[in-house]
N, C-alpha and C positions, 0 to 999 in steps of 0.2 A: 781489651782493645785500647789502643792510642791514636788511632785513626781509624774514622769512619767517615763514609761518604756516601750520599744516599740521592737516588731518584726517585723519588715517590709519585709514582700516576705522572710521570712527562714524558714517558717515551710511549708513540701509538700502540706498541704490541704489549707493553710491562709493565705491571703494576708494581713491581718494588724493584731494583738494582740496586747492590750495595757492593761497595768495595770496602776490605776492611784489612789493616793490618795489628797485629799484637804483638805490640813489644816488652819485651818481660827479661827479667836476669836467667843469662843461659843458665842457671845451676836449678831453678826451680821447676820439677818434673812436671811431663804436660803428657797425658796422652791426647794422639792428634784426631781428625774430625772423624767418628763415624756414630752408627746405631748406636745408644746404651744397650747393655745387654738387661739390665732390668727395669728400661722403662723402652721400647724399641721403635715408638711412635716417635722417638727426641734425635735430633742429629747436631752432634756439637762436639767438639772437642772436650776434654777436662783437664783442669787443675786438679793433679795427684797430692796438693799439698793439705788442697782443703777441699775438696771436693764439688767445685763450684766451676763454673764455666764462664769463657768472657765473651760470646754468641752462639746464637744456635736456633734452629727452626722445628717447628713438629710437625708429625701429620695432622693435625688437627688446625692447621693455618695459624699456629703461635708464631712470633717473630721477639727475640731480644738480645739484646747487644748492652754491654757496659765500657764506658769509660771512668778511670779514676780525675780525680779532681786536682791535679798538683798544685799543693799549700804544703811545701816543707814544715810550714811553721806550725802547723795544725794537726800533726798526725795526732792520735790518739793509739796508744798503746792498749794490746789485748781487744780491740775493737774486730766487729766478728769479721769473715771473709767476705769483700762484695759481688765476691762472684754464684755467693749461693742467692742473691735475687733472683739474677740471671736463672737458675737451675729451679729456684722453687716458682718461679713462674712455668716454667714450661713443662714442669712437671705435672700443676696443675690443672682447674678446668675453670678458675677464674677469668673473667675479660679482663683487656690491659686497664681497663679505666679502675674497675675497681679492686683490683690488683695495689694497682696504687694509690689509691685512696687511704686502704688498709697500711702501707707503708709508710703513709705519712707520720703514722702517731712512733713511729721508733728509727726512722730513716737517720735521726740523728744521733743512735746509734753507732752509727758507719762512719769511718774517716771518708773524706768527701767523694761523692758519685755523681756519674751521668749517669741515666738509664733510659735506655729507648725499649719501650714495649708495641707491639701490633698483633692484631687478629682481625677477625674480617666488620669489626667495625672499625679501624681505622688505625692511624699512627701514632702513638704517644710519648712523650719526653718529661722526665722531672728529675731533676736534679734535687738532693740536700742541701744545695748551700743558697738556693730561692725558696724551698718547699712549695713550689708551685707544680700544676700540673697542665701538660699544655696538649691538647690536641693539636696534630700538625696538619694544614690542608694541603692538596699538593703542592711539587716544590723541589729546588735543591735543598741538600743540607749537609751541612759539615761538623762532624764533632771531634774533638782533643781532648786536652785535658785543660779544659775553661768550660765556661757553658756554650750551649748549642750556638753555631755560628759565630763565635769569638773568631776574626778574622786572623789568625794568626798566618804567616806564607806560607805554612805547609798545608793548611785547610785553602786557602784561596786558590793555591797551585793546583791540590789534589783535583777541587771542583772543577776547575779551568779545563784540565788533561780529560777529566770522568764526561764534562759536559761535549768537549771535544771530540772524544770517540761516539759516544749517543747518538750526537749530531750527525757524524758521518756513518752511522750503520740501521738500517732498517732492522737486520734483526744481529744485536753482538752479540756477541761471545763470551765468554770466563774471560777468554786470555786475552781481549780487550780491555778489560777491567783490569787483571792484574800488570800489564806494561805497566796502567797509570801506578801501579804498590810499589814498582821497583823504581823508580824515581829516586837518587839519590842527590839533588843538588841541595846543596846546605842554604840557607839564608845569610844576607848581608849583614854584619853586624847593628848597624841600623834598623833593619827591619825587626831584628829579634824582642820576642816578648820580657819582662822580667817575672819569673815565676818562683823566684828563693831559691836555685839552684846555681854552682858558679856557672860564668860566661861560658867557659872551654863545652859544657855539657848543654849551656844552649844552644849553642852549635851544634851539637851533636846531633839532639831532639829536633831542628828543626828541620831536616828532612823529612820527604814521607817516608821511606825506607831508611832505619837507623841502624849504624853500626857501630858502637861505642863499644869501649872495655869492658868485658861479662856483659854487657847488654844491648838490646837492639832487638830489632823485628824477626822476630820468631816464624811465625805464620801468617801470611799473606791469605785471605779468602775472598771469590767473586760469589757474588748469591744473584741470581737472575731470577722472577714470577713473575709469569705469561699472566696476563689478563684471565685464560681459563685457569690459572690454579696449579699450571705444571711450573715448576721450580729446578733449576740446575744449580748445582753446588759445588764447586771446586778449591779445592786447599791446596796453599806449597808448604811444605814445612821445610825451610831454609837449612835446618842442620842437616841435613842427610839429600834437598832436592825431592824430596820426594812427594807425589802429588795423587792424593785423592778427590776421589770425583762420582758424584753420587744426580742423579734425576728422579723428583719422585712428584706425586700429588699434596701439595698440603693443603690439601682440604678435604681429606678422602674421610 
C-alpha cells in the first residue's frame, strides 16, 4: 500500500475503517483480493512476484497492512520482499505485539517498511527506520511512505475527505470510503515533500489516487468492522474496473 487511512474505535458503530490504496508498477503481477486457497481463513490480495501481500484480514480477527519507506538513497539490493511480513503474520497464530517484537532482531534486513498489525488486543505500528513499537489508542491515522502520520497533503486530504464522510454517516458504506481513494488533486508545489525522487514524480505521488507512466494505484480497498466482529470488504481493481466484495466474521 501507499496510502492508508484509518479509523480506529471513532465511529459509534465500528471498530476499524480503513481506506487503503496500492500503488505498484502496472507490469508487476498481482493477483486481486480474495480466500487463499491454502490457507482459506486469509482474505488478501497477492503479489505473484514474491509471494507476499500489501493487506489483508483473517478470520481469526488478524489485521495487517504495509507501507514501503521511500529513501531512493537507501535501497538495498537483494533484500527479501516486505510483503511476506504482511503474509507471515496472518498466516500465523502469533499476537501483533509479539509478532513484532520477534521482527525487531532482523527488520533491518528489509529496505525500509511501515507495518501496521491488529488482533483483538489492539492496534499496532513499527516501522525499521525507529525500530520502535507503538501501540495505537483510538484515533485517526494516516500512513505513506514516511512514518505514521507524517503530514504530507495527500495524508491530511485523504483524513480530512475519510473524516468527512464518518461524520456525516451513521452507518457508511465501502463506496463512502472509496470516493475518498479516487481523489485525484495533485499538491501545490510548495506543499510537496522532498523524498529523493525528481519533482515531475512528486507530483505525481502526491495525490491520493496516482497516475504516472507504468505506475500509479492499482487497487483501491474499503475495510469496515462493526463493533460485533462482522467485517465488509470491498476491492476496485482499476485495470479492468472491476470490484470484489466479500462479508464475513473475523473473529469466528
Amino acid at each position: 500500500m501507499c496510502l492508508i487511512l484509518i479509523a480506529y474505535r471513532c465511529h459509534p458503530g465500528y471498530e476499524l475503517v480503513v481506506a487503503a490504496n496500492r500503488d505498484e508498477f502496472h507490469q508487476r503481477p498481482t493477483a486481486p483480493l480474495g480466500f487463499w486457497d491454502e490457507a482459506p481463513r486469509i482474505l488478501a490480495g497477492r503479489d505473484l512476484q514474491e509471494g507476499g501481500t500489501w493487506m489483508g484480514i483473517t478470520r481469526a480477527g488478524h489485521f495487517a497492512a504495509i507501507t514501503n519507506y521511500r529513501d531512493p538513497g537507501q535501497v538495498k539490493s537483494g533484500a527479501p520482499s516486505r510483503g511476506r511480513l504482511v503474509r507471515d503474520f496472518l498466516q500465523g497464530s502469533q499476537s501483533a505485539n509479539d509478532y513484532l517484537e520477534q521482527l525487531r532482531s532482523i527488520a533491518d534486513d528489509y529496505n525500509g517498511f511501515n507495518l501496521l498489525l491488529g488482533d483483538q488486543t489492539g492496534l499496532y505500528y513499527h516501522s525499521n527506520q525507529t525500530g520502535e513499537i507503538r501501540a495505537l489508542p483510538p484515533g485517526w491515522y494516516g500512513l505513506s511512505n514516511h512514518l505514521l502520520d507524517t503530514p504530507w497533503p495527500k495524508l491530511r486530504r485523504g483524513l480530512s475527505l475519510l473524516r468527512g464522510r464518518l461524520d456525516q454517516r451513521p452507518d457508511p458504506t465501502p463506496d463512502d470510503l472509496l470516493e475518498v481513494l479516487t481523489d485525484r488533486r495533485v499538491a501545490p508545489d510548495a506543499e510537496l515533500p522532498e523524498t529523493g525522487v525528481p519533482l515531475e514524480w512528486e507530483r505525481w505521488l502526491s495525490s491520493i489516487f496516482i497516475d504516472a507512466p507504468g505506475y500509479g494505484t492499482r487497487a483501491s480497498t474499503a475495510l469496515l468492522v462493526r463493533n460485533d466482529g462482522d467485517a465488509h470488504v470491498v476491492e476496485i481493481t482499476w485495470a479492468d474496473a472491476s470490484r470484489r466484495e466479500f462479508q464475513l466474521d473475523w473473529r469466528s
